[in-house]
Residue, then its C-alpha position, 0 to 999 in steps of 0.5 A: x500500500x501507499x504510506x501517506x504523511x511519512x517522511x524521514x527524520x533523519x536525512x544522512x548528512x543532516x546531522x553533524x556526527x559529533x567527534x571527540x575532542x580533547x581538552x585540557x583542566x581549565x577554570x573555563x572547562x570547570x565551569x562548562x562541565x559544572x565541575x565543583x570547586x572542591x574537585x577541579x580538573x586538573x591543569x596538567x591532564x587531557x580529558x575527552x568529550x565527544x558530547x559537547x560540540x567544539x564551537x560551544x567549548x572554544x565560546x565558553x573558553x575551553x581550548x580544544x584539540x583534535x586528538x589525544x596526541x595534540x592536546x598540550x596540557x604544559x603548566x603555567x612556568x611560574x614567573x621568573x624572580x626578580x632581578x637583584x638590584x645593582x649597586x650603582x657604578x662606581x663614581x668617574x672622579x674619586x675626592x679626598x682629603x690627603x696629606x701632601x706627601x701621598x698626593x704623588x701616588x695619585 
């Protein structure tokens, strides 16, 4: 017989099949994930998604990599210390008050 009001639901190519992706322990994927305070992400580790969708992590400030290969999760190097300060160069001209007889040695 002749089906009347059918129609597909989902055409190939209609729906973007979504990939995993990667990404690093973030205070951005903390919040994208509801990940509590108390138990963050760690900064230095990959984790994996293939539910959330790129566009949506890179919007809320999640950097994303293609594959587990690639994700570069390096710690922030601690700044560097200060510089000690230097003492202050030593005067061009040098003034004193001398007895007579040494003045020929300068």
């Amino acid at each position: 017989g002749k089906r009347l009001g059918w129609a597909p639901i989902c055409r190939p190519g209609r729906l973007a099949r979504r990939m995993r992706l990667w990404y690093c322990g973030s205070a951005a994927a903390n919040s994208y994930f509801h990940i509590s305070d108390s138990n963050p992400l760690i900064t230095t580790h990959c984790y994996t998604t293939s539910s959330s969708g790129r566009k949506e992590l890179e919007e809320s400030g999640v950097t994303v990599f293609d594959s587990e290969e690639s994700c570069a999760c390096l710690p922030t190097p601690p700044a560097p210390p200060p510089q000690p300060a230097r003492p202050p160069p030593p005067p061009q001209k040098i003034f004193f008050c001398g007895r007579p007889e040494i003045w020929p040695l300068f």
